[in-house]
C-alpha positions as CSV (number, residue, x, y, z in Angstrom):
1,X,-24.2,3.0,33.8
2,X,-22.8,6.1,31.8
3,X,-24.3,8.3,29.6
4,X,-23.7,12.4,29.3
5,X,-25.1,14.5,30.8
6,X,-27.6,16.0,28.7
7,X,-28.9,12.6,28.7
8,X,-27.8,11.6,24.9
9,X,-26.0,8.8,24.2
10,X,-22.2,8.8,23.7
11,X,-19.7,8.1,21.4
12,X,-17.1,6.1,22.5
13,X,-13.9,5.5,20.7
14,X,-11.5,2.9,21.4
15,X,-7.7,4.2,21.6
16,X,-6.0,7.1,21.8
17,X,-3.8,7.1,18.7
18,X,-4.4,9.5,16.1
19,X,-7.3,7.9,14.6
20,X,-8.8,7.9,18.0
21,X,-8.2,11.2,18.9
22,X,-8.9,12.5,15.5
23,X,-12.4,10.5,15.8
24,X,-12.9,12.7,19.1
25,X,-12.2,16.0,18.2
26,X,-14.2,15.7,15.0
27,X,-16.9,14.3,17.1
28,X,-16.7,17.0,19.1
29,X,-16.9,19.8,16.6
30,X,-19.8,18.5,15.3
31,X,-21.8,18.8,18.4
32,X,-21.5,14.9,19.8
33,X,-20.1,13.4,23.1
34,X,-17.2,11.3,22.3
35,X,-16.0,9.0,25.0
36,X,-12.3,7.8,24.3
37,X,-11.3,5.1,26.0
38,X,-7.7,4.3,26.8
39,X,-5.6,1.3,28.1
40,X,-2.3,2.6,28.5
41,X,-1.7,5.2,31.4
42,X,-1.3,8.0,28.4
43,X,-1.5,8.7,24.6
44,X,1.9,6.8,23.7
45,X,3.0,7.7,20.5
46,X,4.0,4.2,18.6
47,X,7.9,5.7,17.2
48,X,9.3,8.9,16.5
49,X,9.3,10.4,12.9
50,X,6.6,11.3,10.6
51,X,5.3,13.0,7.3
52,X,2.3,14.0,6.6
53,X,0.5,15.0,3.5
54,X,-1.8,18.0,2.8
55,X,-5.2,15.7,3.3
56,X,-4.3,15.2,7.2
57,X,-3.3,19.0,7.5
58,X,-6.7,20.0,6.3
59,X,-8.6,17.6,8.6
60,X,-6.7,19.0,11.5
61,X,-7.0,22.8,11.3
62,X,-10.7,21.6,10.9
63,X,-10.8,19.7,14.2
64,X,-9.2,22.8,15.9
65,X,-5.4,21.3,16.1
66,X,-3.1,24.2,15.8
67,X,-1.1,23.1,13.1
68,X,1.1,26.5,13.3
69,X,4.8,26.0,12.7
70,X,3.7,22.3,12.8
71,X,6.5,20.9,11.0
72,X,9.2,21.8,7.9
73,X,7.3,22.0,4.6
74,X,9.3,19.7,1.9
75,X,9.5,19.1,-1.4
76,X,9.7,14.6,-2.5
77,X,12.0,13.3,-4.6
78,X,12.9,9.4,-5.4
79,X,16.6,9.1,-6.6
80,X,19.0,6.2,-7.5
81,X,21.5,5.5,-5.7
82,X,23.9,7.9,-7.3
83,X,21.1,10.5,-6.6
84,X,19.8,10.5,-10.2
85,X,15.8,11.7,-9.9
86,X,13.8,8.9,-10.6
87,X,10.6,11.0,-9.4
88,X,9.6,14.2,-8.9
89,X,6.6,14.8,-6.8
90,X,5.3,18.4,-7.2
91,X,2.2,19.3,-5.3
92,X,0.3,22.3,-6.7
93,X,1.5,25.7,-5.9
94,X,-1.9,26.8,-4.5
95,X,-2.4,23.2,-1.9
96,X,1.5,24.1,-0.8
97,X,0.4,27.6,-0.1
98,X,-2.7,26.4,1.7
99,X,-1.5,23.6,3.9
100,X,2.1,24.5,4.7
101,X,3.9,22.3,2.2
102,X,3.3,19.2,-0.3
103,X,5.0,17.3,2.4
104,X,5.3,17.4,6.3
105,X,8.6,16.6,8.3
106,X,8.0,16.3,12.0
107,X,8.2,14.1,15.4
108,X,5.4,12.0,16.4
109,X,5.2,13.1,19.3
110,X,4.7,16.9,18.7
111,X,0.9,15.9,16.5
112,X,0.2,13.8,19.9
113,X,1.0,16.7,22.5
114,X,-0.9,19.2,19.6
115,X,-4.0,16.8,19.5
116,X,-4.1,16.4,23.2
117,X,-3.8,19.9,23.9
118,X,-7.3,20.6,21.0
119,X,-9.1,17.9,23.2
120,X,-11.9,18.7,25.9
121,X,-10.9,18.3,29.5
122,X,-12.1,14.6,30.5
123,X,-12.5,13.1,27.5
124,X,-10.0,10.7,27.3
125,X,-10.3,8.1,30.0
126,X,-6.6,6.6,30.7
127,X,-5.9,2.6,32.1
128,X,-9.5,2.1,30.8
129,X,-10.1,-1.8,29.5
130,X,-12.8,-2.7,27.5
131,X,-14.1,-6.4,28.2
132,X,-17.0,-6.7,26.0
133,X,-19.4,-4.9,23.4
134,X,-22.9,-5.6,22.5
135,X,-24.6,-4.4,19.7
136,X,-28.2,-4.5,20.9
137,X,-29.9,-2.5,17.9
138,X,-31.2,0.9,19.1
139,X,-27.4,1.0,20.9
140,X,-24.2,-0.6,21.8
141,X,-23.7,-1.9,25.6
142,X,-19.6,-1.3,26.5
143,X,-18.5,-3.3,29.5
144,X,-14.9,-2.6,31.0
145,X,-13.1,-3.8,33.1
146,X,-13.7,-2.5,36.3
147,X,-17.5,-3.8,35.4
148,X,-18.7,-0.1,34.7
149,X,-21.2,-0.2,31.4
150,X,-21.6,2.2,28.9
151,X,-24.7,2.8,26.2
152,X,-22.8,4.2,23.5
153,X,-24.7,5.2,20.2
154,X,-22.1,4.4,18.2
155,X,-18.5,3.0,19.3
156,X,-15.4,3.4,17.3
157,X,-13.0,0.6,16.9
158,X,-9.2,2.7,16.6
159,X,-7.5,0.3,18.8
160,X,-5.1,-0.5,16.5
161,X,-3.4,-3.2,14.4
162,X,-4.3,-6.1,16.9
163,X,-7.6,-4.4,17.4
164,X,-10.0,-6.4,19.5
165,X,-13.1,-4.3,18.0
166,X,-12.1,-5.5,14.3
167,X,-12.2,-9.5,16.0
168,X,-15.5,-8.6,17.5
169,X,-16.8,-7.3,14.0
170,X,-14.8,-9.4,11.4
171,X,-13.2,-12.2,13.5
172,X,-9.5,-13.2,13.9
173,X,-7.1,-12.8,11.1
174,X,-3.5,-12.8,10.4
175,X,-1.0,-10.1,10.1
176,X,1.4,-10.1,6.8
177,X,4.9,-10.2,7.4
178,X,6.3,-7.4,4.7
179,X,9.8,-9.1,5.9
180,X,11.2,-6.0,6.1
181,X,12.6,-3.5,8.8
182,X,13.2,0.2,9.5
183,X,15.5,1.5,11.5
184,X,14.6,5.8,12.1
185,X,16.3,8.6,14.2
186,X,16.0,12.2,14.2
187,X,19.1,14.9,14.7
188,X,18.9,18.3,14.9
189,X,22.8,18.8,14.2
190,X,23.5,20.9,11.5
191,X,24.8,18.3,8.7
192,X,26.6,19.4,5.6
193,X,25.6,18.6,2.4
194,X,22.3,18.0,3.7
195,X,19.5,19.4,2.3
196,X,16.5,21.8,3.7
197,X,12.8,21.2,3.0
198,X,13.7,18.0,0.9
199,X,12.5,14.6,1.2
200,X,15.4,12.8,-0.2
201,X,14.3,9.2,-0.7
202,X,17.0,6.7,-2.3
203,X,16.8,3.3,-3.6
204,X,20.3,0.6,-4.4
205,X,19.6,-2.8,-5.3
206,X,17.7,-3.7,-2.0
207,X,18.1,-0.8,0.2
208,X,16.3,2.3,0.7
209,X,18.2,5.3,2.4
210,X,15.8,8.9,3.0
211,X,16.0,12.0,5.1
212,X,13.8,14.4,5.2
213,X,13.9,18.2,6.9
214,X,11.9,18.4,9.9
215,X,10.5,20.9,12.6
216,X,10.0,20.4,16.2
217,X,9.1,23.0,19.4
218,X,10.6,25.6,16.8
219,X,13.9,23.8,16.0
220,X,14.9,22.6,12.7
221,X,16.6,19.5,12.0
222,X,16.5,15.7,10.2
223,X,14.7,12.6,10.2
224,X,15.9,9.7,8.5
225,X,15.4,6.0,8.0
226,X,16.9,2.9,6.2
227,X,14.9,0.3,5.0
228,X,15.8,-3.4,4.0
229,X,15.1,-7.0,4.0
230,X,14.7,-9.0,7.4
231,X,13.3,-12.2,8.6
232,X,11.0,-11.4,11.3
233,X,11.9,-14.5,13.2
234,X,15.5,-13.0,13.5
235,X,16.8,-10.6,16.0
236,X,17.0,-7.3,16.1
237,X,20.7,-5.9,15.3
238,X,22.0,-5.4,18.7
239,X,23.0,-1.7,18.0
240,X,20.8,0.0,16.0
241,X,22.7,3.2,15.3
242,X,25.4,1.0,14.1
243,X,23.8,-1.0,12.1
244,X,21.8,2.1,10.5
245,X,25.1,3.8,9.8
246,X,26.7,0.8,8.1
247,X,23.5,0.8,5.5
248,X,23.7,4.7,5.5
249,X,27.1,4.4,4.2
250,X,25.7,2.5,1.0
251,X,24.4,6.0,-0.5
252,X,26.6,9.1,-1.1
253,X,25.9,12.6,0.7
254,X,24.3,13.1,3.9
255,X,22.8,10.4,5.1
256,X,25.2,9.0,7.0
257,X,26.5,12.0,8.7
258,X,22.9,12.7,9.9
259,X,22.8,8.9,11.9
260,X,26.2,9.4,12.6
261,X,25.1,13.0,14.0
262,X,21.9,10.7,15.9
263,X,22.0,10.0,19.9
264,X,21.4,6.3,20.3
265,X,18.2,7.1,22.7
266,X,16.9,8.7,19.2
267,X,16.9,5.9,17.2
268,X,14.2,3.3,16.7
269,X,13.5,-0.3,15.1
270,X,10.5,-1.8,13.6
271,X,9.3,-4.8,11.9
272,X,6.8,-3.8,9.0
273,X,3.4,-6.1,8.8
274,X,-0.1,-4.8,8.4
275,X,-3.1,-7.5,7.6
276,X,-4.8,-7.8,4.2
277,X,-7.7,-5.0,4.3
278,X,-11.0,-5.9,4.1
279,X,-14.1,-4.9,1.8
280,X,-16.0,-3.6,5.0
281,X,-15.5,-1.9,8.2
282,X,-18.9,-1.2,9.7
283,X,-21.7,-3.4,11.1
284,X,-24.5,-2.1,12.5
285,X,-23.3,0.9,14.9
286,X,-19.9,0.0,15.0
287,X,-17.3,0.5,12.8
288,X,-13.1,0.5,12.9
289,X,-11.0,3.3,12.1
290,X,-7.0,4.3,11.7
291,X,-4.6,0.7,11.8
292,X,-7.5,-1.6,13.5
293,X,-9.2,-0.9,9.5
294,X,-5.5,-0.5,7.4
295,X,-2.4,-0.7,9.6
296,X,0.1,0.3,6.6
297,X,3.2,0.1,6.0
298,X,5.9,3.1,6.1
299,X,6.6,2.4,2.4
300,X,2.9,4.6,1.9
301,X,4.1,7.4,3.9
302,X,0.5,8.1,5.1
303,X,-1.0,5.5,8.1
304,X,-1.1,8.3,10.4
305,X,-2.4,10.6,7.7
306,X,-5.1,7.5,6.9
307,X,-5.8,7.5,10.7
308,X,-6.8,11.2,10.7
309,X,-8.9,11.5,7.4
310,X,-10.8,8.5,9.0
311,X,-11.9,10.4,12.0
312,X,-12.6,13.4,10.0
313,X,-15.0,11.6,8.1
314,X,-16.9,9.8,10.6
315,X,-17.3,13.5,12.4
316,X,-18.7,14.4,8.7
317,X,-20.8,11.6,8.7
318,X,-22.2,11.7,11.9
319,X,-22.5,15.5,12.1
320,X,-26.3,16.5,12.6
321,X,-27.6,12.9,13.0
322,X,-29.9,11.9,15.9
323,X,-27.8,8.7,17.4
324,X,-31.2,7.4,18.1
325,X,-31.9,7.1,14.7
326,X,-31.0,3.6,14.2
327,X,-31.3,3.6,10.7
328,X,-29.6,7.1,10.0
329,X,-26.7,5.7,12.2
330,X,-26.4,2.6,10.0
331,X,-26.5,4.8,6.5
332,X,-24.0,7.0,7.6
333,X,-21.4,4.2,8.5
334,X,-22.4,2.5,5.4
335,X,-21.4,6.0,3.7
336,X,-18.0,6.2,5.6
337,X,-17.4,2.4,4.4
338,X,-17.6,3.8,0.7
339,X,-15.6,7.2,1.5
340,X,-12.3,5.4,3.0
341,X,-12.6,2.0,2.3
342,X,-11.3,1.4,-1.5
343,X,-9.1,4.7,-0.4
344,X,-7.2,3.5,2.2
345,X,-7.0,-0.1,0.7
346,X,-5.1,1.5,-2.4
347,X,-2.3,2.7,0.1
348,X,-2.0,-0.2,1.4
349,X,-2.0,-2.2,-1.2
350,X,0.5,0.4,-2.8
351,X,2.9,-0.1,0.1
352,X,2.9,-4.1,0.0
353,X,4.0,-4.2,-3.6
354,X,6.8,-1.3,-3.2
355,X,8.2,-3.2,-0.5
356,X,8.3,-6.2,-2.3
357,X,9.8,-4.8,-5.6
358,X,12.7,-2.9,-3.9
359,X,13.4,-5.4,-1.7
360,X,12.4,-9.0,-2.4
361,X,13.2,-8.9,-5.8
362,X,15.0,-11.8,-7.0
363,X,18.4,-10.9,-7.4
364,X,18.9,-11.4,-11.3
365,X,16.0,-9.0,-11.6
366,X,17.3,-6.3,-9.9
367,X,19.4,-5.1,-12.8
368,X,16.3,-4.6,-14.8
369,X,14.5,-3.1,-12.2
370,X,16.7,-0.6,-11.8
371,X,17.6,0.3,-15.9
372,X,13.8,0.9,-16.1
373,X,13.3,3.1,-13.2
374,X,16.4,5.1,-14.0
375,X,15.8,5.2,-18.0
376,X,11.6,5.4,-18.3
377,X,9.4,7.9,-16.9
378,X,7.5,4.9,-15.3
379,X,8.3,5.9,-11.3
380,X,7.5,9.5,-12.4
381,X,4.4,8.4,-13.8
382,X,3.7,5.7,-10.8
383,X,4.6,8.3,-8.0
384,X,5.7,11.6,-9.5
385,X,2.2,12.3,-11.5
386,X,-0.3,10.2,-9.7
387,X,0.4,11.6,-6.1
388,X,-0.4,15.1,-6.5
389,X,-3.3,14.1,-8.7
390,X,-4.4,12.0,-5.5
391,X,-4.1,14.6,-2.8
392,X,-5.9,17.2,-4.8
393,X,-9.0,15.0,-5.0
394,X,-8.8,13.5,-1.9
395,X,-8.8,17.5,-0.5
396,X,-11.9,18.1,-2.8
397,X,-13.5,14.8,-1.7
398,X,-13.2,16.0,2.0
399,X,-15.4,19.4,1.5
400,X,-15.7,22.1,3.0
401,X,-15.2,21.1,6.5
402,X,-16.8,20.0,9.5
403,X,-20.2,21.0,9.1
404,X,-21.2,17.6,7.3
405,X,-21.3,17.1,3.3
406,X,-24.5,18.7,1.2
C-alpha cells in the first residue's frame, strides 16, 4: 500500500496527456504529492500540430513550464475562399505582449517534451494500469494491475476521451460522430506567398483549408490542415498527402505548396468525435479533467488549451487544503465543477455546430451561407469580437496564480 513519504495522502492522476500533466505540476506547486499514473510506456503525444491561446500560456509559466521561444506568435483571420476576411480576431495589445502572441503555432510534441522536462523526478509512473477505484469517504482506494493499492486523497480522472474514470463516475456513454476528418502536416520549407505569424483559416462551400506559422527547437516553419466531410465507417484515403494536396488545391496561395513542401511521415489523419458534455464532473473525491470531461473537436482550436486550464484550476482549488478534510475536498471539486464546467461546454458546443454549418450544410443552403458570412459582420461578431472578449476574462477569471484564489 502507497502513500508518500511524509505520510500524507496522494494525489493521483490518471494519464499523462496534458491535462494530466498539467494536473501534476499544478499539484505540485501548490505543495501536494501528485501521483500520475500512466499506461503507455511514455507520454505519447495524440498528433502533431497545435495552437494555443493566451489562457494556457498563463497556466503554464505558472506551473513552471518554460514557455520561452515556445512557439510563433500569430495573428487569426477567417477568409472566403478567395481570401476575403470574413473575421478578424485581434487580441489586446497588452495580453499579446504578456503571453507571446494572441495565438500559438507549434508541434505537440515540443509542450509534451517542455512539460516533462518541469515535472519532478518519479512522478509519473509509466505501463501503470489501473483496475479499480473505490471511493470509501475519508479517501479513494486505487487498485492496479500488478495488485499494488494506493490511498489517494483525491484521484483525477485525465484519461482521456474513452476515460474509464468518467464510466466509473457517470457510466457509459456514446461518442458523437462530427462526420468529419482532418488531415495535418507540418513543413519547415520556406514557401512563397506564405505568410509569417498568420493563422490563415479558409472556408469554400464544404471545405476548410488553414496554415498557420509555427516554431519548433528554434526553427520556423508551417502547420496546416484541411478539413471536410467523411463517413466514419469509410476508409481512410490511402495516401494522405495526396489526398490533402488535392483539397489544398481548392484555395488559392500557399496552402498547397506548404503540403506539397510536407514529408509524408509528417502528415496525419483523424476522425473528429467527442461525447455530449455533461452538467457535472465531480463526485465525492473524484473528478475528470482535460478530454475524459470535454474531448473537443479541432474546429474550437483549444482541447489541449481546455486540458491545461483544467489542471491549473484543480491546483488552485486544492492549493492549502488538508486532503483529510473530507468536506473541504468535496467543496473545492464542487467549486472546480462551476469554474470549467459551463466553460469548456461552450467550446464544445461551439465546435459541434461550426462543424456542422461548414460542412453538413445542405447543399442549396450553402449559397446563403456563404452571402452572409461574406456580406454581414455576423462571423466578425460570432468569432472576431467574442474571442478576445473571452480570453481576457477567462485570464482575469484565472487570478493571480498558483497560490489559490482569495
Amino acid at each position: 500500500m502507497s502513500s508518500t513519504s511524509e505520510g500524507r495522502s496522494p494525489v493521483v492522476v490518471i494519464g499523462s496527456g496534458p491535462a494530466g500533466m498539467a494536473t501534476a505540476l499544478a499539484l505540485h506547486k501548490v505543495g501536494h504529492t501528485p501521483i500520475v499514473l500512466e499506461r503507455y510506456r511514455e507520454a505519447r503525444p495524440a498528433g502533431n500540430i497545435l495552437n494555443l491561446w493566451p489562457p494556457p500560456i498563463k497556466a503554464l509559466r505558472e506551473m513552471g513550464v518554460d514557455i520561452t521561444d515556445l512557439g510563433a506568435p500569430c495573428h487569426t483571420t477567417f477568409r472566403g475562399v478567395h481570401g476575403n476576411v470574413r473575421a478578424d480576431v485581434r487580441i489586446p495589445d497588452d495580453v499579446v505582449r504578456d503571453y507571446g502572441g494572441g495565438f500559438i503555432g507549434l508541434l505537440r510534441p515540443e509542450l509534451y517534451r517542455r512539460m516533462l522536462a518541469a515535472m519532478p523526478a518519479d512522478v509519473i509512473r509509466f505501463g501503470t494500469t489501473v483496475v479499480s477505484l473505490e471511493d470509501r469517504g475519508d479517501d479513494v482506494r486505487v487498485t492496479l494491475g500488478d495488485g499494488e493499492v494506493i490511498d489517494a486523497g483525491v484521484v483525477v480522472g485525465a484519461d482521456g476521451i474513452d476515460s474509464m474514470v468518467r464510466t466509473h463516475l457517470w457510466g457509459a456513454s456514446d461518442k458523437r460522430e462530427h462526420r468529419l476528418q482532418i488531415v495535418g502536416g507540418y513543413t519547415f520549407a520556406d514557401v512563397p506567398g506564405a505568410e509569417r505569424n498568420e493563422v490563415v483559416l479558409r472556408h469554400d462551400r464544404t471545405v476548410q483549408g488553414t496554415y498557420s506559422s509555427i516554431r519548433d527547437g528554434g526553427r520556423d516553419g508551417f502547420q496546416w490542415w484541411v478539413l471536410q466531410a467523411w463517413d466514419p465507417e469509410a476508409p481512410a484515403p490511402a495516401d494522405l498527402r495526396a489526398h490533402a494536396l488535392g483539397l489544398a488545391r481548392r484555395f488559392p496561395g500557399p496552402l498547397a505548396g506548404l503540403v506539397e513542401a510536407t514529408a509524408d511521415d509528417a502528415c496525419q489523419r483523424w476522425m473528429i468525435r467527442d461525447r455530449k458534455p455533461i452538467p457535472r464532473w465531480s463526485r465525492g473525491r473524484i473528478t475528470l479533467a482535460g478530454d475524459a470531461a470535454h474531448a473537443t473537436s479541432p474546429y474550437a482550436a483549444y482541447g489541449a488549451g481546455m486540458s491545461i486550464g483544467d489542471g491549473y484550476t484543480i491546483g488552485q482549488e486544492l492549493a492549502g487544503l488538508d486532503l483529510t478534510d473530507t468536506a473541504g475536498v468535496h467543496a473545492a471539486l464542487s467549486r472546480y465543477d462551476d469554474r470549467r464546467v459551463a466553460h469548456t461546454t461552450a467550446q464544445v458546443q461551439q465546435a459541434y455546430v461550426l462543424g456542422q454549418v461548414f460542412h453538413h450544410a445542405p447543399a442549396p443552403l450553402r449559397p446563403l451561407r456563404d452571402f452572409v458570412l461574406d456580406h454581414t459582420p455576423l462571423l466578425q461578431k460570432q468569432v472576431g469580437e467574442r474571442t478576445p472578449g473571452e480570453i481576457v476574462a477567462q485570464l482575469a477569471e484565472m487570478g493571480d496564480g498558483l497560490r489559490g484564489r482569495a
